[in-house]
C-alpha positions as CSV (number, residue, x, y, z in Angstrom):
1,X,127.6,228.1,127.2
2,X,128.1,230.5,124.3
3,X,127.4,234.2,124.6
4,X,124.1,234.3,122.8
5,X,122.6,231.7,125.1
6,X,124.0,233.4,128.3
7,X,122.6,236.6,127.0
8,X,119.1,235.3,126.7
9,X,119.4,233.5,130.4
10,X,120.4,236.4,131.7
11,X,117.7,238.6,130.2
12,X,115.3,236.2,130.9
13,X,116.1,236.2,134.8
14,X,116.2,239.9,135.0
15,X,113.3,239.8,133.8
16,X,111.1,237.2,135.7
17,X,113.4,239.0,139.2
18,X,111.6,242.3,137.8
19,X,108.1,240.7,137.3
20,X,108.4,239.5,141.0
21,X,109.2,242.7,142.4
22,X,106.1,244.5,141.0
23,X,104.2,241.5,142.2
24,X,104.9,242.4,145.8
25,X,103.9,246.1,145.2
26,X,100.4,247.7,145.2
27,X,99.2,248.1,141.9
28,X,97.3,250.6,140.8
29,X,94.7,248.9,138.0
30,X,92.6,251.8,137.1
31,X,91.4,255.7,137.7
32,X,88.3,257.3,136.4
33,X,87.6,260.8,135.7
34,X,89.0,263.2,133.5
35,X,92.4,264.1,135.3
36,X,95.7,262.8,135.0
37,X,97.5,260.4,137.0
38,X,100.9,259.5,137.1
39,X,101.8,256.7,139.7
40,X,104.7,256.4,141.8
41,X,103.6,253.2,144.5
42,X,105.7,250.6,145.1
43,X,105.6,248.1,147.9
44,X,104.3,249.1,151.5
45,X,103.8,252.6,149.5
46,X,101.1,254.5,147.7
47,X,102.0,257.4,145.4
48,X,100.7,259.0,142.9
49,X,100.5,262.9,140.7
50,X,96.8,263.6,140.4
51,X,96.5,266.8,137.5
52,X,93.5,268.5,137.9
53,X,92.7,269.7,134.7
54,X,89.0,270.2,135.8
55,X,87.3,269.5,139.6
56,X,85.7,266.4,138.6
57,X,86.2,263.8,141.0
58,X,88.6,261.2,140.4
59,X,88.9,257.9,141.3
60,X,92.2,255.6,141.9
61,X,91.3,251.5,142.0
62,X,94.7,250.1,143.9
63,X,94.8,245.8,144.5
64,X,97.4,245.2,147.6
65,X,100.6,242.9,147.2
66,X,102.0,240.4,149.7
67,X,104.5,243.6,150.2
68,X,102.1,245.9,151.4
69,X,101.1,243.8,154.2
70,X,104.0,244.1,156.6
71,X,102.3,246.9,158.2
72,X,100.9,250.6,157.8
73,X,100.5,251.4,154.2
74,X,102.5,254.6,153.7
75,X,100.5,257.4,151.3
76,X,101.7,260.3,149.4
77,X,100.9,262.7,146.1
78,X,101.1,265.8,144.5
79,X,98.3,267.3,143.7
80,X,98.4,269.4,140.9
81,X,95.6,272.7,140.4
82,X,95.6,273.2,136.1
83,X,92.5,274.7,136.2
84,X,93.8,277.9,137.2
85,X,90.7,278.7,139.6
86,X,91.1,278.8,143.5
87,X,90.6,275.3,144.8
88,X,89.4,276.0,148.9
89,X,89.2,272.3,149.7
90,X,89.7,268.6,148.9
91,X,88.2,265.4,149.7
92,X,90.7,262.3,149.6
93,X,87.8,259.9,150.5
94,X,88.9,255.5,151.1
95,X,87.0,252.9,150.3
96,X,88.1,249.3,151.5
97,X,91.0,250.2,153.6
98,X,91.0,253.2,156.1
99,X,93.3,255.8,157.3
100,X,95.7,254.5,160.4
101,X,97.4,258.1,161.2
102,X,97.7,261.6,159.4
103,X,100.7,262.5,158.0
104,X,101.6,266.6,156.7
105,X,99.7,268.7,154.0
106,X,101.5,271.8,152.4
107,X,100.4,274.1,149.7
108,X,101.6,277.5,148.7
109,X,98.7,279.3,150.5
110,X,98.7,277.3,153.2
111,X,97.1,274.0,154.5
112,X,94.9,272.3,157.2
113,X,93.8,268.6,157.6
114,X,91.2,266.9,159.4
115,X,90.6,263.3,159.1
116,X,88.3,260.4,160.0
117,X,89.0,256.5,159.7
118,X,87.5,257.1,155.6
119,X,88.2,260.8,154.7
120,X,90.8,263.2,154.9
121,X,89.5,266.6,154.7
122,X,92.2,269.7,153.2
123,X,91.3,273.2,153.8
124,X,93.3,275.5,152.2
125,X,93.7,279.4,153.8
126,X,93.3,281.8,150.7
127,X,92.1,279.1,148.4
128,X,95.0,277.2,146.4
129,X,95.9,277.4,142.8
130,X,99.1,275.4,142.8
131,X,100.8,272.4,143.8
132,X,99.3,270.1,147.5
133,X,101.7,268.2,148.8
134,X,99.9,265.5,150.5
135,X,102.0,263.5,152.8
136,X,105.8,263.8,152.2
137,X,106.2,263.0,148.1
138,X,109.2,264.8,148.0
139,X,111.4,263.4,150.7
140,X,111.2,266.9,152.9
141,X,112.6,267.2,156.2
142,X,110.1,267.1,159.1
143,X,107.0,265.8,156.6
144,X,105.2,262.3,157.3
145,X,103.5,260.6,155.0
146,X,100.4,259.3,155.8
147,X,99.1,255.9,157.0
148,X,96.7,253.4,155.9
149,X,95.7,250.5,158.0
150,X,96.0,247.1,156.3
151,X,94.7,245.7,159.1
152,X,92.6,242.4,158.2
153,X,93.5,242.6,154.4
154,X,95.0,239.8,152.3
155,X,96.9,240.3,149.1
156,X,94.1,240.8,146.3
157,X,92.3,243.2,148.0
158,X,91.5,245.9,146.1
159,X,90.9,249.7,147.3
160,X,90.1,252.7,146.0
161,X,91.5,256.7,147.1
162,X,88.3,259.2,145.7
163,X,89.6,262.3,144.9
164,X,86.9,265.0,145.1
165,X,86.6,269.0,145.2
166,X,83.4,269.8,147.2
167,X,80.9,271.4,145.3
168,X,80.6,275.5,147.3
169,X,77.4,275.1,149.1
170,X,74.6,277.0,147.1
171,X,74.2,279.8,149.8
172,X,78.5,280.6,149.5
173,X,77.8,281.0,145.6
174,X,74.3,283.2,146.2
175,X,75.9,285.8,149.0
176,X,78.0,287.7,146.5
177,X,74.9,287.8,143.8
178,X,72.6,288.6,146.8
179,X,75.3,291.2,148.1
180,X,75.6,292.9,144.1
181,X,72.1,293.2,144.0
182,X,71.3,294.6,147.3
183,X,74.2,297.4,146.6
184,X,72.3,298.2,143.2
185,X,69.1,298.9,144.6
186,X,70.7,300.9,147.2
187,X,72.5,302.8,144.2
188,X,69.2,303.0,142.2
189,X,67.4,304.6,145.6
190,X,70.2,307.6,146.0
């Protein structure tokens, strides 16, 4: 066998041995919105950088692999606040696969998660303008990522992870207008 032919055969099964490992991870096939995402999954593991360069929601469309069957799907991101304005909570919403068990949220001003089998809920203390660290992304000592239940699903399912920043109801947004204008006709009185 002369050089140039092993060269080839050995490319060429490098190759087809790297096509069949992404074929056993789940794939992220598109998002929608107008942030960025960067993803990190690989199989038996979600994970992604979601920029939020505005609070539009944004959705991630993921198909499963024979690889992410074995059991709980694990789930992690960084979330990234660009928009420079206090971010008080976040929606991480499922569709087609659900949540088996919640795993750590951290943020700079602190962090609280409540969940239910289709939504994880992330309250933040003073309102957040950095980095979320949703699960453990970063490989951090006494963090857990979180779970997803593949339960009942076959390779080729799809699923999607909603990312969404909860509108402030319209009372929060009227109670400091409604507060300004009650102190200026107290003003206008004295």
């Amino acid at each position: 066998m002369s050089m140039n032919k092993f060269a080839v055969a050995a490319a060429i099964a490098m190759s087809a041995l790297a096509f069949s490992g992404s074929a056993n991870a789940v794939v992220l096939v598109s998002s929608s919105g107008a942030n960025v995402v960067e993803d990190y999954s690989e199989a038996g593991l979600v994970s992604f950088d979601l920029d939020l360069n505005n609070f539009s929601t944004t959705t991630l469309n993921f198909v499963l692999e024979e690889g992410d069957l074995a059991g709980p799907l694990s789930f992690n991101a960084i979330i990234r606040n660009m928009v420079g304005l206090s971010l008080n909570r976040l929606n991480l919403g499922l569709q087609g696969i659900s949540y088996a068990a919640a795993g750590s949220v951290s943020s700079f001003s602190g962090a609280q998660a409540s969940y239910s089998s289709n939504n994880a809920v992330i309250t933040f203390a003073n309102g957040e303008t950095a980095d979320i660290l949703f699960g453990n992304p970063t490989q951090l000592d006494g963090s857990d990522d979180w779970l997803l239940d593949t339960t009942g699903l076959s390779a080729g399912d799809r699923f999607s992870i909603v990312a969404q920043v909860p509108e402030p109801s319209t009372v929060a947004m009227m109670l400091p207008l409604m507060a300004g204008l009650l102190l200026a006709r107290r003003r206008k009185r004295d």
